[in-house]
C-alpha positions in Angstrom: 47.3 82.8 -45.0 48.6 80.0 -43.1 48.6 76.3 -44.0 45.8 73.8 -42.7 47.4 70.7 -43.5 44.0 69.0 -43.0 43.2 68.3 -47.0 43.9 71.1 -48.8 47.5 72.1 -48.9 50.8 71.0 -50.7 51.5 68.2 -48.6 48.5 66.8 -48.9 49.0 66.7 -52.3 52.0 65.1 -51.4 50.5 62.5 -49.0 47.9 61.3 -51.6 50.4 60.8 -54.6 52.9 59.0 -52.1 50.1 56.8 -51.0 49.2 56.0 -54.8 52.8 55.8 -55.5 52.7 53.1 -52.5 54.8 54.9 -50.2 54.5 53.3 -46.7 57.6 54.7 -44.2 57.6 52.3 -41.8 53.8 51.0 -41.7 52.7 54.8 -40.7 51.6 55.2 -44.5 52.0 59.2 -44.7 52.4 62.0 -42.2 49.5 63.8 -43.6 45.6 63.6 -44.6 45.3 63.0 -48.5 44.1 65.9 -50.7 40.3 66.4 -50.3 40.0 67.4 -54.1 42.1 64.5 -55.4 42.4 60.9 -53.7 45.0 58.9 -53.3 42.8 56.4 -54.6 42.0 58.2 -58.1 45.6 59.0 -58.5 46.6 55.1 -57.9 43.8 54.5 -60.9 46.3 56.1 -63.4 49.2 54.3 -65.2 51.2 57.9 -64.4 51.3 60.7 -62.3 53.0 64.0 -63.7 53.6 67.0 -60.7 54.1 70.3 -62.6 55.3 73.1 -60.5 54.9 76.2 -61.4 56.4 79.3 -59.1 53.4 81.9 -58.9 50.6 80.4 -60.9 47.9 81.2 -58.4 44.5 80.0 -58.6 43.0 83.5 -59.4 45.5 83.6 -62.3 44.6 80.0 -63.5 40.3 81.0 -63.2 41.2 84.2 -65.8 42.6 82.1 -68.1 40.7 81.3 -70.8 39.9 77.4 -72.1 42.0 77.2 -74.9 45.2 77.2 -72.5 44.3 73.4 -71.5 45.1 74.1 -67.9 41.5 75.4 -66.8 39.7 72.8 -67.6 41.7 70.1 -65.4 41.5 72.7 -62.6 39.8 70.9 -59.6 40.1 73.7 -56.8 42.6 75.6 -54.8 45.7 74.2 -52.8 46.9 76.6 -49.5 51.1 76.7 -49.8 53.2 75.8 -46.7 54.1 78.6 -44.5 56.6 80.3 -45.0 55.0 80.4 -48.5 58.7 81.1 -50.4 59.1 79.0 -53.4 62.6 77.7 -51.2 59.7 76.1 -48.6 57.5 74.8 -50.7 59.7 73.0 -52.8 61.4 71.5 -49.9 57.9 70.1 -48.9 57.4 69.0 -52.1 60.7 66.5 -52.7 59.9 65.4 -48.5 56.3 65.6 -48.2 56.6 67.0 -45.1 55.4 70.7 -43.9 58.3 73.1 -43.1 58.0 72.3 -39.3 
């Protein structure tokens, strides 16, 4: 499946915590749409922000989990990867907050 960019992928996960974080390159704020499930503005709300990245935790592994494991309950919906969707891609969007292109 390839990436949208258009609200619900990495880097727009990206985008919105660099606009909460105040990140503004230039006046152009980010490259990138926010996160659809998760403002900018919600994030900027919070005294922290905490990323954890875990390599193959899908979202069909995260629905079977039961409550008890903390992680369901906090679940908001489904992010698409970058594409190539290696861990080696992703990360890289992750620490530039830009797709692989």
């Amino acid at each position: 499946m390839r990436p949208s960019f258009n609200g619900d992928c990495l880097v727009n996960l990206m985008a919105s915590i660099e606009t909460a974080c105040g990140f503004d390159p230039g006046g152009t704020r980010t490259l990138y749409p926010p996160l659809q499930a998760l403002s900018a503005e919600e994030l900027g709300e919070r005294p922290r922000t905490v990323l954890f990245v875990i390599d193959g935790l899908g979202f069909n592994r995260l629905q079977r989990l039961g409550s008890e494991r903390g992680l369901k309950e906090h679940l908001r919906g489904s992010l698409r990867s970058v594409f190539p969707s290696t861990t080696a891609t992703a990360v890289t969007s992750i620490f530039t907050g830009t797709g692989p292109l």
